[in-house]
C-alpha positions, 0 to 999 in steps of 0.5 A, a space after each residue: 475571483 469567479 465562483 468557478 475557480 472558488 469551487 476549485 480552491 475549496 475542493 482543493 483545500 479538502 483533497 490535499 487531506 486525504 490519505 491516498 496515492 495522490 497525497 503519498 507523495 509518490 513522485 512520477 521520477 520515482 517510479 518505472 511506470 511501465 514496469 510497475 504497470 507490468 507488475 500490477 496487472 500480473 498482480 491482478 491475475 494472480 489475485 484471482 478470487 481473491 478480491 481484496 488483493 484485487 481491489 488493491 491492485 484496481 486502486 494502484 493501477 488506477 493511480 498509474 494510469 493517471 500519471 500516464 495521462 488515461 485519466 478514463 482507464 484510471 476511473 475505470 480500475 478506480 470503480 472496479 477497486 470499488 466494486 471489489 470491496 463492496 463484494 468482498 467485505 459487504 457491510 464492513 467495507 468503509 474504512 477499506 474504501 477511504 483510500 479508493 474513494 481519495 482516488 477517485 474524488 481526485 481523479 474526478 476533481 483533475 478531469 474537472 467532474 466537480 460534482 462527483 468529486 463532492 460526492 466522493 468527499 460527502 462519502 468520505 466525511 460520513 465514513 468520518 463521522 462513523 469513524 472518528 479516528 484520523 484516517 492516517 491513523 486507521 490501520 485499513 489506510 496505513 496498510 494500503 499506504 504500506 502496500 503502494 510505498 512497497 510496490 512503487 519503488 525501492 525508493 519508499 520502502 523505509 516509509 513502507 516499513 515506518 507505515 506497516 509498523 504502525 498498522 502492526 501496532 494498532 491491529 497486531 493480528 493482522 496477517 496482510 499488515 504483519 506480511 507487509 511489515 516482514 517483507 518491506 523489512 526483508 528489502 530494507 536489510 538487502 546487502 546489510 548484514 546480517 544477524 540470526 536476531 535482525 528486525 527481518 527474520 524476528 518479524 517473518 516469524 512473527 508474519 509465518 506464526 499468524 498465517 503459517 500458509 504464507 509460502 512467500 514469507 517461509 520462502 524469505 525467512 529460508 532465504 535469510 537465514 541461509 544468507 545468515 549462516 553464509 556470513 557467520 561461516 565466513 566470519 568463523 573461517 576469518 577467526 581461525 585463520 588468524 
C-alpha cells in the first residue's frame, strides 16, 4: 500500500468520528437539493444581523452544494459559517464550531487538500481536550444536528425530534434548542390526533414561555390549538347524535 493511500485511510478513519452532515447519514435520495437550496438561502436573508442563524445556514449550504457537485462553492459558505461564528460568539465560539470544522475537514479530504484537512481534525482535537465531553454529547452539536434533520426532509424529523430532546435535557434554558424541539414535534404530529395534552402543544408553551417574542412558535401553538378544538367539536357533535 503507498504512503499515499495510507494518509487517506488514516484520515478516513477519524473523519467517520465526526459529528457533521457528512456522518448524519443525510442521504442525497432523501432530499430535494434545489428545493432545499432554495429554502437555505431565503434562510440566510432572513437572518440578516443575526449571525448565528446565518452561520448555520452557511454550514448547511455548504453541505448542498457538496452533494451538487461545487466542492469550491461549498468551501466558500463553509469559511463564511466560519467566520459568522468567530464574529458572532468571539471567545465562547469552539463547541459551535465542531460542526463547521467537521465540514470542512471532509470537504478538504474530498477535494484531496489533505493537509488542510489535518488542520481542521488538530482544531477539532483541541477543542476535545478543552471539552472532554463526546461531541455527540454537546448540546452546540445536537442542536445543529436537530436543525439539518428539520431542514433537510420530512424523512428526519423523528431524528430531529430524538436530537432536540437531548439537547433540551442537557441545556434545558435554551431557546434555539427548546424552538427546535416544539416545532420538530409540530411536524411529527401532522395528521394525528390531537389532544389539548399532546408532547407538541406542552412543548410550544415550554419554547413561548422561554422566549415569549418567538411569533413563529405562538403562530403553531394557534394553529394547534384550533386544529384541537375542531376535533373535540366533531368528536362532541358524534356523541350527541348517538
Amino acid at each position: 500500500m503507498s504512503e499515499m493511500s495510507l494518509i487517506q485511510g488514516s484520515l478516513k478513519m477519524k473523519l467517520d468520528q465526526l459529528e457533521c452532515h457528512f456522518t448524519w447519514d443525510l442521504k442525497k435520495d432523501d432530499i430535494d437539493l434545489p428545493n432545499l437550496l432554495s429554502r437555505l438561502k431565503e434562510q440566510d436573508k432572513l437572518e440578516l444581523g443575526r449571525e448565528e442563524g446565518a452561520a448555520r445556514a452557511q454550514c448547511s449550504l455548504g453541505y448542498v452544494k457538496f452533494l451538487l457537485g461545487h466542492e469550491n462553492e461549498a468551501l466558500k459558505h463553509l469559511l463564511r459559517s466560519e467566520e459568522l461564528i468567530k464574529e458572532n460568539l468571539s471567545e465562547n465560539c469552539d463547541k459551535t464550531l465542531m460542526v463547521t470544522y467537521g465540514n470542512l475537514a471532509w470537504t478538504n479530504y474530498h477535494m484531496k487538500n489533505y493537509t488542510e484537512s489535518e488542520s481542521y481534525l488538530m482544531k477539532l482535537q483541541k477543542i476535545n481536550e478543552t471539552f472532554p465531553t463526546e461531541s455527540s454529547s454537546v448540546p452546540e452539536v445536537l442542536g445543529e444536528k436537530g436543525w439539518a434533520y428539520l431542514k433537510f426532509s420530512c424523512k428526519y424529523y423523528d431524528k430531529a425530534a430524538e436530537v432536540f430532546q437531548k439537547a433540551v435535557e442537557l441545556d434545558p434554558e435554551n431557546s434555539e434548542w427548546n424552538a427546535g424541539y416544539a416545532i420538530a414535534l409540530y411536524r411529527t404530529e401532522a395528521g394525528t390526533s390531537c389532544t389539548v395534552n399532546s408532547p407538541a402543544i406542552k412543548q410550544l408553551r415550554q419554547a413561548i414561555d422561554i422566549n415569549p417574542d418567538d411569533d413563529v412558535l405562538r403562530v403553531l401553538l394557534g394553529l394547534k390549538l384550533l386544529l384541537c378544538s375542531k376535533m373535540l367539536k366533531n368528536e362532541s357533535e358524534k356523541l350527541v347524535e348517538t
